[in-house]
C-alpha positions, 0 to 999 in steps of 0.5 A: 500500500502506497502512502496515498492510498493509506491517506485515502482510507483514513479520509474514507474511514473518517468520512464513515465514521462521521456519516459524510456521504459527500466527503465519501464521494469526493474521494471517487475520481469524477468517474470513479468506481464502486463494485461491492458485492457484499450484498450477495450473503443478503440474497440481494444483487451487486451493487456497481456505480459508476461516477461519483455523482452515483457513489454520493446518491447511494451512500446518502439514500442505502447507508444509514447516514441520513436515516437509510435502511442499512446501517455501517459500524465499526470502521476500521483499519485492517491490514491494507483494506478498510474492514466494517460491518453492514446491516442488510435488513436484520443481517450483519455482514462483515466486509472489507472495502479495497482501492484497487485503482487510483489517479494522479490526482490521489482520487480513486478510479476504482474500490471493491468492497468483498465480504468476509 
């Protein structure tokens, strides 16, 4: 993990922890990618934005941050990913969220978020 990157996921885990939709966002890339396929251990399909635009609608609508159906908690470091927990509809799922691609600019192009 780069310097930067570690940058980026301490400004993503602070943006979690303080329910920042906005300043998730602003850490995409203008067309910057969120794959995450945690969803499927709640019977429910991938989610796949593109754009940062998108990123923000989904994080303010889906993640609790503004009273939305599936809560985040317990946000934190490990190893070179972001670990937490999401609530789907009463099922806790532990995920972990990774950068896998970044631009100059230090704005990330693309994150995959996995389940545990």
């Amino acid at each position: 993990m780069t310097i930067l990157e570690k940058q980026v996921l301490e400004r993503y885990i602070d943006c979690m922890n303080r329910g920042d939709n906005v300043g998730l966002a602003d850490l995409f890339n203008e067309y910057g990618v969120l794959h995450d396929t945690s969803v499927i251990k709640a019977g429910m399909d991938t989610i796949h934005l593109e754009g940062r635009m998108a990123i923000e609608m989904m994080f303010h609508h889906k993640f609790g941050f503004n009273g939305g159906p599936f809560q985040i908690t317990s946000v934190h470091y490990q190893g070179d990913c972001v670990s937490y927990f999401i609530v789907y509809g009463g099922k806790v799922i532990q995920v972990t969220a990774f950068i896998t691609e970044m631009d100059a600019a230090g704005k990330i192009k693309r994150m995959n978020i996995f389940p545990l």
